[in-house]
C-alpha positions as CSV (number, residue, x, y, z in Angstrom):
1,X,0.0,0.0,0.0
2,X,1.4,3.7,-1.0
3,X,0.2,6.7,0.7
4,X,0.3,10.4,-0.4
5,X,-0.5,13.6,1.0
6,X,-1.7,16.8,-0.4
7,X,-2.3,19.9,1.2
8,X,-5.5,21.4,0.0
9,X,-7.5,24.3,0.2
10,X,-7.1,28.0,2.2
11,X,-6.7,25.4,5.3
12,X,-4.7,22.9,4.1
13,X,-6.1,19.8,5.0
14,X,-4.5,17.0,3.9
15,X,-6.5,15.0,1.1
16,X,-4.8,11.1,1.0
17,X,-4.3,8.8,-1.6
18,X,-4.0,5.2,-0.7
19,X,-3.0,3.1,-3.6
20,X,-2.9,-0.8,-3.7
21,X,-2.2,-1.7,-7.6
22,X,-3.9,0.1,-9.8
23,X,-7.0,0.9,-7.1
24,X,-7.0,4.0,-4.9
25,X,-8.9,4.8,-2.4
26,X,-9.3,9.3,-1.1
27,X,-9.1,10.6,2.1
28,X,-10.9,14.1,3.1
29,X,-11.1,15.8,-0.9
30,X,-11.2,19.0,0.8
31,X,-10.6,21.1,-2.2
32,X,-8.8,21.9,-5.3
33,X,-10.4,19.0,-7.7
34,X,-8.0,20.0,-10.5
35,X,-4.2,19.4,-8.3
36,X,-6.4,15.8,-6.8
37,X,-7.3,14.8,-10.3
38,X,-3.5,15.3,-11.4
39,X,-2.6,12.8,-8.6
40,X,-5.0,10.6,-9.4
41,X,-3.9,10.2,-12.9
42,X,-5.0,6.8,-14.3
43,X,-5.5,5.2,-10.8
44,X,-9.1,3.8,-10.0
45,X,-11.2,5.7,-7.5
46,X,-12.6,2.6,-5.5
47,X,-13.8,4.7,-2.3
48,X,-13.8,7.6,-0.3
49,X,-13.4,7.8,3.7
50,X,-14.3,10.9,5.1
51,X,-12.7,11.7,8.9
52,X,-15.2,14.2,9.6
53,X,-17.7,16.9,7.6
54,X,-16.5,20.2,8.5
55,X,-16.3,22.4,5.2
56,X,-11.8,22.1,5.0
57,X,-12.3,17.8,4.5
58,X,-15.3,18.0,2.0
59,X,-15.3,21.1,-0.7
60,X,-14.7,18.5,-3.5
61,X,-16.2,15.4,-1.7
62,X,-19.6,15.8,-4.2
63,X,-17.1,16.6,-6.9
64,X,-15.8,13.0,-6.5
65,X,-18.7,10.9,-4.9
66,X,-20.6,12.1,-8.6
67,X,-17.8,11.2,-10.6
68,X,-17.4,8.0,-9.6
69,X,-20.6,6.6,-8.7
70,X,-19.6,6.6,-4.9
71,X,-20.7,6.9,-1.3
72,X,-18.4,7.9,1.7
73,X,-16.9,5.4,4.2
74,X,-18.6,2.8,2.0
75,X,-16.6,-0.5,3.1
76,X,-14.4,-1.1,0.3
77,X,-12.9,-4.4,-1.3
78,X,-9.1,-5.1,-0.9
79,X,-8.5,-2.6,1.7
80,X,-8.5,-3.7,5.1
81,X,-9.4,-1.2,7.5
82,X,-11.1,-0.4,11.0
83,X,-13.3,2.3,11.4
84,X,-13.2,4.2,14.7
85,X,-15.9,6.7,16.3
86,X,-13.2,9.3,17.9
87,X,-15.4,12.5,19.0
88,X,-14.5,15.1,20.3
89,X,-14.0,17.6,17.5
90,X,-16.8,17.3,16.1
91,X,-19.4,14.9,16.6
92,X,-18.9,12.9,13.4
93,X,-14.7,12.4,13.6
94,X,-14.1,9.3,12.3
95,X,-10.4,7.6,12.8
96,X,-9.5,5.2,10.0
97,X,-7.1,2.0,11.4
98,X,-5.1,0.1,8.9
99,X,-3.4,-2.8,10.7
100,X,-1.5,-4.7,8.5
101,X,0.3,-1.4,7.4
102,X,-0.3,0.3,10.8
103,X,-1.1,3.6,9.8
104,X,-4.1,5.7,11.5
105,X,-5.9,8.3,9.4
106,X,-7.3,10.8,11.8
107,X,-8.6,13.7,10.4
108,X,-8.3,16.5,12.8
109,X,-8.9,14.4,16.1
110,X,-5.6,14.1,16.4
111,X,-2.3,15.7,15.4
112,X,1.5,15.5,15.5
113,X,2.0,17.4,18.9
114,X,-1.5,18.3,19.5
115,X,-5.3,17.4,19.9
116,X,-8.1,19.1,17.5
117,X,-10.2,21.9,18.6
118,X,-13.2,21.7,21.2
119,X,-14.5,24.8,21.2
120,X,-16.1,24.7,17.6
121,X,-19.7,23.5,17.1
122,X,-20.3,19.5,17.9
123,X,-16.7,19.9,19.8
124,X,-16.5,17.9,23.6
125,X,-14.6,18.0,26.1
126,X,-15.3,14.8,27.7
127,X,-15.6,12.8,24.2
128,X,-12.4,13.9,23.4
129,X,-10.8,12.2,26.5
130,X,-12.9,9.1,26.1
131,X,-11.4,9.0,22.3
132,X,-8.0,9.7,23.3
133,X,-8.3,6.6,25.8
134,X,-10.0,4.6,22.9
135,X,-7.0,5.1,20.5
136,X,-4.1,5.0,23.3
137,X,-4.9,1.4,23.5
138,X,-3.6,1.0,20.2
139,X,-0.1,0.1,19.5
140,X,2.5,3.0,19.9
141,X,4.3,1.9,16.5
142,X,1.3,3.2,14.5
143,X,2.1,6.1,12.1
144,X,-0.6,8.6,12.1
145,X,-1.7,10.8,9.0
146,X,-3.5,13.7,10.8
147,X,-6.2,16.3,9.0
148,X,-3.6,19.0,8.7
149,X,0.3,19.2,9.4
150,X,2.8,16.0,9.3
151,X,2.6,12.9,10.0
152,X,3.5,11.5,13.7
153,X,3.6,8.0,15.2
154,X,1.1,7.4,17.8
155,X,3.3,6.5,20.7
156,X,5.2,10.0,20.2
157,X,1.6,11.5,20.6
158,X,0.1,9.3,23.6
159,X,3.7,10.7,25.6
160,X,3.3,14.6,24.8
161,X,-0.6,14.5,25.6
162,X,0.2,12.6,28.7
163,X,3.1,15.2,29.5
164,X,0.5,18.1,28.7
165,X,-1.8,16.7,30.8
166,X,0.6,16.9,33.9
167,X,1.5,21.0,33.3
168,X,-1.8,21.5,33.2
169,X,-2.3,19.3,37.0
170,X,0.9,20.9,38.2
171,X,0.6,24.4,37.2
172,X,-3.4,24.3,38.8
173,X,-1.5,22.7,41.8
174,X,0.9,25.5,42.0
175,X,-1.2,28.1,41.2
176,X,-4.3,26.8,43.9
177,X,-1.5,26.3,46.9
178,X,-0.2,30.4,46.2
């Protein structure tokens, strides 16, 4: 299997291509039809997985779902893949798991060095830790494609959260005992 990346779009989400053969599969066609088209080439569109429906992951997903006769997160033949319900940044974040190449699409759930936003509409708080503790049971060795920036291995992530976590306990700490 052969991943790509493009950044897309005033955002730049990350649109994925996932190629096994001459099949392909998207990831998030958040914009600029013409530049996914161009990496596409000859390959055949067999599916596309969304990670979640805010406006940055979806300005050319009708684009593509008309073109080629799909539906997203359709289950798709010859790709083996997980999909997780990771909420938190928005209500419909989706994680993609592929085990037998151990690579983690996650939209913008989670990032190299950070978490995704809470405080925009259909963001949680408390969905956001019960995701994290979903996905930190997964093995550290998995390479994650986030929505937006590079790519990260999940164990590098599950140790900076964790460190974040303990500022923020210490510094409340410090600042309540003042």
């Amino acid at each position: 299997m052969q991943i790509q990346g493009l950044p897309v779009g005033p955002l730049q989400a990350n649109c994925y291509f996932i190629s096994k053969g001459e099949e392909m599969v998207l990831v998030d066609p958040g914009d600029e039809k013409e530049k996914i088209e161009y990496v596409i080439g000859d390959k055949k569109v067999v599916g596309i997985l969304v990670t979640h429906y805010h406006f940055d992951h979806i300005g050319a997903l009708d684009y593509f779902l008309n073109k080629y006769g799909l539906k997203a997160n359709d289950k798709i033949k010859h790709f083996n893949y997980e999909i997780l319900s990771t909420p938190g940044h928005s209500k419909d974040s989706l994680t993609f798991y592929f085990p037998n190449e151990n690579v983690m699409f996650t939209g913008d759930f989670l990032f190299k060095g950070t978490i995704g936003r809470m405080d925009l509409e259909g963001g949680d708080e408390k969905e956001m830790r019960e995701s994290l503790k979903q996905i930190f049971r997964y093995p550290s060795t998995i390479k994650i494609y986030p929505g937006h920036g590079s790519s990260s291995f999940l164990g590098e992530e599950k140790n900076g959260i964790v460190e974040k976590m303990r500022e923020k306990i210490s510094s409340f700490l410090f600042s309540y005992t003042l």
